[in-house]
VOGU-3710 file (C-alpha; in Angstrom, 3 decimals, decimal comma):
1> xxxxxxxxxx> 0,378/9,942/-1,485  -1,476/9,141/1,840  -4,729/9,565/2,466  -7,331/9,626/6,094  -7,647/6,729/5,269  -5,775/3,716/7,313  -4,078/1,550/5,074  -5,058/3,041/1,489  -2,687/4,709/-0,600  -2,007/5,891/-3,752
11> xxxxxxxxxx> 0,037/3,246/-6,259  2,950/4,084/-8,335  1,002/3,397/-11,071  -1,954/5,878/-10,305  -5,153/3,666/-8,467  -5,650/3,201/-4,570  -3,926/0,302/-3,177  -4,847/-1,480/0,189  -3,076/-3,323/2,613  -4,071/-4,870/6,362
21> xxxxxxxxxx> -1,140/-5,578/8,664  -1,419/-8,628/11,212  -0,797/-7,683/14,930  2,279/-7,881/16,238  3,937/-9,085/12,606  5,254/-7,722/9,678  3,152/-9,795/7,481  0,649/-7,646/5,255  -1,926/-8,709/3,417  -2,422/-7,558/0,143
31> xxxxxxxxxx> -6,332/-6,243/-0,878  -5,751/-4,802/-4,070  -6,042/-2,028/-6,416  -9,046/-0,093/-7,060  -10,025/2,770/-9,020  -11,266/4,808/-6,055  -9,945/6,299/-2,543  -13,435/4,876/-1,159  -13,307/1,706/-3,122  -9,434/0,927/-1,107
41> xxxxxxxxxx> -11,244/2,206/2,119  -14,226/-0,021/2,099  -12,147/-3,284/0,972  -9,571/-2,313/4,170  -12,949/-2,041/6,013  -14,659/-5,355/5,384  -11,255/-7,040/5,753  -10,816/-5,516/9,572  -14,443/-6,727/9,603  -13,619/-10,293/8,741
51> xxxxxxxxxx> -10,343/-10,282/10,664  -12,359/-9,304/13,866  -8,636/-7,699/15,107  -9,862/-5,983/18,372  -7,328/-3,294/18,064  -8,238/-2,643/14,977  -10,022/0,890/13,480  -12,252/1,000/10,376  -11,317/3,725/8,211  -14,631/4,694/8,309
61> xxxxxxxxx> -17,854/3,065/9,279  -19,167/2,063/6,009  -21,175/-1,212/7,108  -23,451/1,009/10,075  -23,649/4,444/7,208  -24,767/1,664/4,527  -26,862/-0,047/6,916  -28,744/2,852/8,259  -28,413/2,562/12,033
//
């Protein structure tokens, strides 16, 4: 199942899985599982975040929403 989310989907076995890809590879890196759509979203998030990968989008901008600004 895919989701708007970049690089979540749904798991064989029923939670959201996420995944970041490196630039210009076909090395992944594996996030994890989580029990939520958002959870999956925000993990893919802070990893894009830490990665700093200019070309790069968040799925969605939970660090400014969270933040207030």
């Amino acid at each position: 199942m895919t989701t708007r989310y970049k690089r979540v989907t749904m798991g064989k076995w029923g939670s959201w899985v996420a995944e970041v890809r490196f630039p210009n590879s076909r090395e992944r890196l594996w996030l994890g599982s989580y029990p939520t759509v958002e959870q999956a979203a925000r993990a893919y998030d802070a990893a894009v975040y830490c990665l700093r990968d200019p070309g790069s989008a968040f799925s969605r901008l939970y660090f400014v929403r969270q933040a207030g600004y």
